[in-house]
MARLO-476227 format. One record per residue (C-alpha): residue number from 0; y, z, x. Coordinates in steps of 0.25 Angstrom, whole numbers, always signed. Layout:
BEGIN
<n->NUM | y->Y | z->Z | x->X>
...
END
This chain:
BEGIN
<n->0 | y->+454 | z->+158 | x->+525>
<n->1 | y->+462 | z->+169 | x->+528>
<n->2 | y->+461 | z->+176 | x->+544>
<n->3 | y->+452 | z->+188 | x->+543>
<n->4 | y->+457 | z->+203 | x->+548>
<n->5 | y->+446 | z->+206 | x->+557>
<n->6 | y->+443 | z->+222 | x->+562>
<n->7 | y->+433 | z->+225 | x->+571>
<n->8 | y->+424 | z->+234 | x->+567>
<n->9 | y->+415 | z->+242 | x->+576>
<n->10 | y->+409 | z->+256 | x->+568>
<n->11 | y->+419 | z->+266 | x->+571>
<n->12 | y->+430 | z->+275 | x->+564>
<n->13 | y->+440 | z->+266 | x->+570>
<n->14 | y->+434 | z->+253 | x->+566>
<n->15 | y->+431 | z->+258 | x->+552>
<n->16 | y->+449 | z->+260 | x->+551>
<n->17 | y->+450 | z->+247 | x->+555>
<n->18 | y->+440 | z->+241 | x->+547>
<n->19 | y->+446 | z->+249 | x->+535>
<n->20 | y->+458 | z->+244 | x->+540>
<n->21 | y->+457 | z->+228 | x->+542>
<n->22 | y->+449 | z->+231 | x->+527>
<n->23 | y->+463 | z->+235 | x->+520>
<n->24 | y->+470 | z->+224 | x->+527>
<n->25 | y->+462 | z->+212 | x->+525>
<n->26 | y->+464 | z->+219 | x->+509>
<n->27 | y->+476 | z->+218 | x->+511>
<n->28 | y->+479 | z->+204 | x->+517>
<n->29 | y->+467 | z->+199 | x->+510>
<n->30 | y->+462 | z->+192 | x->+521>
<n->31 | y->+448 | z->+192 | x->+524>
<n->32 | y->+441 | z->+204 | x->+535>
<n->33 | y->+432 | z->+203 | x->+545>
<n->34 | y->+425 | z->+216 | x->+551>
<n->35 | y->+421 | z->+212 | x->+565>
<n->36 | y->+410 | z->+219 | x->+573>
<n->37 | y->+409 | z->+214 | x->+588>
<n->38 | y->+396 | z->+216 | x->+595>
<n->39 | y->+401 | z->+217 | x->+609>
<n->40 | y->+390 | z->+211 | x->+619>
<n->41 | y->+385 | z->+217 | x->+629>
<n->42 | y->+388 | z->+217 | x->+643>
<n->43 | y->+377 | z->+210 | x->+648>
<n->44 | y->+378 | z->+199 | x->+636>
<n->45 | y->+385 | z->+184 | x->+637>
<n->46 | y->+391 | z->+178 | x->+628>
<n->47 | y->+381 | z->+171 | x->+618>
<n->48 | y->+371 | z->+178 | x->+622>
<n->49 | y->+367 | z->+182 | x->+606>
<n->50 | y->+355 | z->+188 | x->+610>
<n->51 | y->+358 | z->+202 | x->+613>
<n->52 | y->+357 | z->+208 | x->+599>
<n->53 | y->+347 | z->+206 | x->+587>
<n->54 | y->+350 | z->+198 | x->+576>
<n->55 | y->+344 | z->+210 | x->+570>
<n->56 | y->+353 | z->+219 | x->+576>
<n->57 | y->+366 | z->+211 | x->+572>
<n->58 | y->+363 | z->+213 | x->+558>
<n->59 | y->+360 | z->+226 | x->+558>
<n->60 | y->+374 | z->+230 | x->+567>
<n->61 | y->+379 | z->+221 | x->+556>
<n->62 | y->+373 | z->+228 | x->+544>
<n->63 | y->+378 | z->+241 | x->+550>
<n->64 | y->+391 | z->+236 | x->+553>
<n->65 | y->+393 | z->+233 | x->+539>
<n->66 | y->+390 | z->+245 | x->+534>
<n->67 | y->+399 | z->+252 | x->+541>
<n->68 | y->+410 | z->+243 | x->+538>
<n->69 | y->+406 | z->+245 | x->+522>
<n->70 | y->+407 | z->+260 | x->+525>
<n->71 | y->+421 | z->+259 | x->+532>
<n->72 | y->+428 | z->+250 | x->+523>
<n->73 | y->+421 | z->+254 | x->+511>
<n->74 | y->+418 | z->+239 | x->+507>
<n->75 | y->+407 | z->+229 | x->+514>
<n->76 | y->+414 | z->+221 | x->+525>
<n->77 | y->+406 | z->+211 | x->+531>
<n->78 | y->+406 | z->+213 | x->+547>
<n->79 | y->+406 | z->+201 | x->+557>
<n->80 | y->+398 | z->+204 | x->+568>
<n->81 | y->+399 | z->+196 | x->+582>
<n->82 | y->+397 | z->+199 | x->+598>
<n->83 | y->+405 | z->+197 | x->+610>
<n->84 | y->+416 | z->+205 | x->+616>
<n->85 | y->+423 | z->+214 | x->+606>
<n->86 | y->+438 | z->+211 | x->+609>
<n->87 | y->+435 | z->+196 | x->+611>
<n->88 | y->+429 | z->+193 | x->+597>
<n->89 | y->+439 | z->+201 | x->+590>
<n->90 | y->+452 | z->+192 | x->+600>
<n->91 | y->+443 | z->+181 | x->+595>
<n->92 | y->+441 | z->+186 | x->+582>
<n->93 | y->+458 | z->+187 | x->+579>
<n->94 | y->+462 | z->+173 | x->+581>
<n->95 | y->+456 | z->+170 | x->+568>
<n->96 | y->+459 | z->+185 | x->+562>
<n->97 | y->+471 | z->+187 | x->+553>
<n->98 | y->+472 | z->+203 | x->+560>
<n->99 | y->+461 | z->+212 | x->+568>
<n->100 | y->+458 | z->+224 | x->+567>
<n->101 | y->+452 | z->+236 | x->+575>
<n->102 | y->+450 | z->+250 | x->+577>
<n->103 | y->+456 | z->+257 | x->+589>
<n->104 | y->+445 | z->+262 | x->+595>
<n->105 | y->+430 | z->+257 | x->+592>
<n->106 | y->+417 | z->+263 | x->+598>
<n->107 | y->+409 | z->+251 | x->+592>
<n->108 | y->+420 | z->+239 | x->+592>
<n->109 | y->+429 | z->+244 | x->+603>
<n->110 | y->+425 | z->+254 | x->+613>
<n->111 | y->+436 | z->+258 | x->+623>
<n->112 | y->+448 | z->+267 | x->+624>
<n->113 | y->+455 | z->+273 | x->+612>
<n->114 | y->+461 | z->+260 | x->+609>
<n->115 | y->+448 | z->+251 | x->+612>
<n->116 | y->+450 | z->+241 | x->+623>
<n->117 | y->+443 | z->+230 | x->+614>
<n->118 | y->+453 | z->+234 | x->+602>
<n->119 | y->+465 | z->+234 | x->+612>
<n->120 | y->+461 | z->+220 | x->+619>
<n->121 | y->+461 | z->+212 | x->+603>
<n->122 | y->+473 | z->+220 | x->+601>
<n->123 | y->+478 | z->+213 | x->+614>
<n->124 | y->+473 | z->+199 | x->+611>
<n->125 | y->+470 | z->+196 | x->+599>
<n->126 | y->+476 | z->+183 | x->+592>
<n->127 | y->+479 | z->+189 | x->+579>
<n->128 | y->+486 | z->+204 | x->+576>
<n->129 | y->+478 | z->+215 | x->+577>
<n->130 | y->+476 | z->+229 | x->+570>
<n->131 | y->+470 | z->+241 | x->+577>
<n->132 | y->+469 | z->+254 | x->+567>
<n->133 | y->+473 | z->+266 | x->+573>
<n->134 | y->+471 | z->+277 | x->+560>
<n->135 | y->+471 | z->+273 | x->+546>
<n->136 | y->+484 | z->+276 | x->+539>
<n->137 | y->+481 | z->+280 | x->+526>
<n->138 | y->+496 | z->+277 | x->+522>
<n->139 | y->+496 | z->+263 | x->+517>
<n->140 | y->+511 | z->+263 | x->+513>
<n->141 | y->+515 | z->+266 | x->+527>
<n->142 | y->+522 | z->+257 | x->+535>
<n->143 | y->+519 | z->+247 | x->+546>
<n->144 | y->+525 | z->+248 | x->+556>
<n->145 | y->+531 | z->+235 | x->+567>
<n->146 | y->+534 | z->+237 | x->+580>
<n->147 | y->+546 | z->+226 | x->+585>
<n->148 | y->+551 | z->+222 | x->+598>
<n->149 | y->+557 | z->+210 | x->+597>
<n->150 | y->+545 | z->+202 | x->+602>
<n->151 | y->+535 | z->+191 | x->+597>
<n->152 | y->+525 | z->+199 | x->+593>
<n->153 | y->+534 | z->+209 | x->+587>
<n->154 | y->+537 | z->+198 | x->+577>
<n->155 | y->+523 | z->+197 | x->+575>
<n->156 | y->+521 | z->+209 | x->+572>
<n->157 | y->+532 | z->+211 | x->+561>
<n->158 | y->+525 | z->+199 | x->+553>
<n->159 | y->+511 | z->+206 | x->+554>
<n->160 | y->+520 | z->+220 | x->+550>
<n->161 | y->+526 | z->+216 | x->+538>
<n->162 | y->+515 | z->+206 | x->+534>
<n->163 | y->+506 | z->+220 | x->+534>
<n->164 | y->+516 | z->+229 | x->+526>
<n->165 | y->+516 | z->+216 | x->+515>
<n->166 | y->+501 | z->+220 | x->+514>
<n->167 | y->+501 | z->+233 | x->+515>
<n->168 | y->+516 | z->+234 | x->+507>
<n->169 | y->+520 | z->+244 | x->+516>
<n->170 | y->+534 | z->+246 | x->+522>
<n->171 | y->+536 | z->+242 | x->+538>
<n->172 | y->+542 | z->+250 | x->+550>
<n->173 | y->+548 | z->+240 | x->+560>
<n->174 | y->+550 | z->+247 | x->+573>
<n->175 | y->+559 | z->+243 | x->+585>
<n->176 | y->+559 | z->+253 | x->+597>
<n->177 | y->+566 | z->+252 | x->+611>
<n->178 | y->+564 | z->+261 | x->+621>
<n->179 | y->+576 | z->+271 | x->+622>
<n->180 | y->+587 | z->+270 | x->+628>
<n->181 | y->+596 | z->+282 | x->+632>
<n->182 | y->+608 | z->+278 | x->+622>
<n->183 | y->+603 | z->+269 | x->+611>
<n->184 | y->+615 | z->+262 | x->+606>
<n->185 | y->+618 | z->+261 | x->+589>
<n->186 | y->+619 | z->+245 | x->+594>
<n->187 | y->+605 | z->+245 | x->+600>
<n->188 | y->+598 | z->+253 | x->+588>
<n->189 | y->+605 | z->+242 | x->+579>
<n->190 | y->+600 | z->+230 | x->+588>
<n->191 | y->+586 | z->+235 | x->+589>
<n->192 | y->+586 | z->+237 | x->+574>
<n->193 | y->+590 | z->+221 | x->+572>
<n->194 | y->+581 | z->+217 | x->+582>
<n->195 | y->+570 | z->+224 | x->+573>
<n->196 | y->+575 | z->+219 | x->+560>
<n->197 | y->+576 | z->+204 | x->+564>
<n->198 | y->+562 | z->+204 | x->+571>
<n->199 | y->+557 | z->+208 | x->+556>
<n->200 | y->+564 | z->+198 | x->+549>
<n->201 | y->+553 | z->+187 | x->+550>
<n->202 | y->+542 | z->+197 | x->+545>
<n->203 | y->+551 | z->+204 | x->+535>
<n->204 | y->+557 | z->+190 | x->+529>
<n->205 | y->+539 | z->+186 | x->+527>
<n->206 | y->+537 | z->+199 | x->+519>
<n->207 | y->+549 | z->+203 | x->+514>
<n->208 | y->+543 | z->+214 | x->+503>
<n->209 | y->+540 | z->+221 | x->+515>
<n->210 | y->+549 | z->+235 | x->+519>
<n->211 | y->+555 | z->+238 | x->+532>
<n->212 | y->+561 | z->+247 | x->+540>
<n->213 | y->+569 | z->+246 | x->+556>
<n->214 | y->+567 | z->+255 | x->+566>
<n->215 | y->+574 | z->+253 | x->+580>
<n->216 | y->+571 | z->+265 | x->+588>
<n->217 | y->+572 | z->+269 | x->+602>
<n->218 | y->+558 | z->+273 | x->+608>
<n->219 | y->+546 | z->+268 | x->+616>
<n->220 | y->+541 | z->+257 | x->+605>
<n->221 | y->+528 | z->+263 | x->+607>
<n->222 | y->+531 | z->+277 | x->+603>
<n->223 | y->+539 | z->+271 | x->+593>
<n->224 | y->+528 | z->+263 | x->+586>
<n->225 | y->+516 | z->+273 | x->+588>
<n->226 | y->+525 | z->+285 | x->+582>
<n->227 | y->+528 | z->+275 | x->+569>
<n->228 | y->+513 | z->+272 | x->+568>
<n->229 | y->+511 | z->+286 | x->+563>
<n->230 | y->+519 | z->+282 | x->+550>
<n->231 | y->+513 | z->+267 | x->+548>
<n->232 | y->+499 | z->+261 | x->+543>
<n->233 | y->+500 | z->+250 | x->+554>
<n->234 | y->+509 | z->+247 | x->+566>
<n->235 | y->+512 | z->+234 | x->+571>
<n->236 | y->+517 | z->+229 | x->+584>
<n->237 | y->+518 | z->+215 | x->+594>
<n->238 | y->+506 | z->+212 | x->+603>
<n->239 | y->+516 | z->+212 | x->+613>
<n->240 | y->+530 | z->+216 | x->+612>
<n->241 | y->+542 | z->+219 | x->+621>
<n->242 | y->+537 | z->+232 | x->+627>
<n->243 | y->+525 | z->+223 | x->+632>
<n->244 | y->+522 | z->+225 | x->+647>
<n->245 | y->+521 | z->+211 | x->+656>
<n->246 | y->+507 | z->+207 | x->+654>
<n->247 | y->+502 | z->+216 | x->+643>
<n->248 | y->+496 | z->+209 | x->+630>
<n->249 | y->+500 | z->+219 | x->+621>
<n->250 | y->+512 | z->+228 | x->+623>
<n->251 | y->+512 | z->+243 | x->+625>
<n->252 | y->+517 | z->+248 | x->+611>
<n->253 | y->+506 | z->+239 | x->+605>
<n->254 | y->+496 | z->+248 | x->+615>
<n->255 | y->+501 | z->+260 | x->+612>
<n->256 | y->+501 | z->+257 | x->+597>
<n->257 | y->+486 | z->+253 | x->+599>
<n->258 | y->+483 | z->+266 | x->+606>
<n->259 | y->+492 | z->+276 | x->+600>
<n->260 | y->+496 | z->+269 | x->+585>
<n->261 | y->+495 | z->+279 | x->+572>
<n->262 | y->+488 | z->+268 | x->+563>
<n->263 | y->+487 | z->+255 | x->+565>
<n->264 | y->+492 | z->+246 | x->+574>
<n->265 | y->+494 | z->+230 | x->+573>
<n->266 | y->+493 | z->+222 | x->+586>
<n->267 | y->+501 | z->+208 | x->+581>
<n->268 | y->+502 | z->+197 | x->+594>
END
């Protein structure tokens, strides 16, 4: 059996554009869906301890649960209902999971910040890619775009671009920035764009139907990739690429794209 997409789901605006939004994918792949709602323990519970909620009660947060999902994706979606520590489940979750999927910021599945410290530690360390939607582009021809570096993940990350744009018969963007330099040479222009070309080749050479274009360009990644974002139905980049600091997991275009992205933004490790 085919890897399921899983999206956390948790009753919000946001968590309904994901739900929507791992719907049309899992459509799309045809892969099967599973829409997740974590019940957090309290703190005072242990692990195990399955006494602190009603039998009764589960299936009535179930039952409601349903129904919202039924109202947000317009079709009736089975809900998997489970307890323990959000982030852990879903970390757990992803290394059976073909993609996750989740909001940005969820009052019910991920309280925190503007970008939800439970969404941003799976981003961080899950075993599989992971999609947080920022938006809903309603343009499903435009492009994806890639952000490449030179890196592992970077690689990655081409494969999971292009694999996308297959499904969603959309054009790519591939997108190699360096930071500026006070004289930009016609050499290093034409080096940077070879450099993006050859880290494409594998990806391209697997779906060859697949449009493409090259832009080498002299600015902050970051900037770079969050201005493109505002033209692109999804935006992809490297768990961890060559702007990483020592010591971080994810790198800082990747956290500024999860914080600052114009739709969504793919996390691929």
């Amino acid at each position: 059996m085919d890897k399921p997409i899983v999206v956390g789901y948790g009753r919000s605006p946001e968590s309904d554009s994901a739900l929507r939004w791992a719907v049309a994918a899992a459509e799309l792949h045809r892969t099967p869906l599973e829409v997740l709602h974590v019940l957090e323990w309290p703190v005072t519970t242990q692990p195990g301890d399955v006494d602190w909620i009603t039998p009764q009660q589960r299936l009535e947060i179930k039952s409601d649960l349903e129904a919202a999902v039924a109202q947000a994706a317009g079709t009736a979606l089975p809900v998997t209902v489970v307890d323990g520590p959000i982030a852990a489940v879903l970390c757990q979750r992803s290394a059976q999971s073909r993609l996750v999927v989740m909001g940005t910021h969820d009052s019910g599945l991920f309280p925190g910040s503007l970008l939800g410290s439970r969404a941003l530690t799976v981003a961080v360390h899950a075993a599989c890619p992971v999609v947080v939607v920022r938006g809903e582009q309603s343009g499903n021809k435009l492009p994806i775009v890639v952000g490449i570096d030179g890196s592992p993940q970077a690689q990655r990350a081409a494969q999971f671009a292009f694999s996308e744009a297959h499904a969603r018969q959309c054009d790519v963007i591939a997108i190699r920035a360096w930071h500026p330099q006070p004289d930009p040479t016609e050499e290093l222009q034409t080096a940077e764009r070879h450099e993006l070309r050859e880290a494409l080749r594998d990806a391209h050479s697997a779906f060859p139907d697949v449009a493409y274009s090259l832009r080498a360009v002299a600015g902050k990644p970051a900037k770079v990739l969050v201005e493109a974002s505002g033209q692109a139905q999804l935006v992809v980049t490297g768990s961890r690429g060559m702007d990483t600091f020592e010591g971080l997991v994810l790198g800082s275009v990747g956290l500024r794209l999860l914080h600052h992205a114009h739709c969504p933004v793919a996390i691929v490790r």
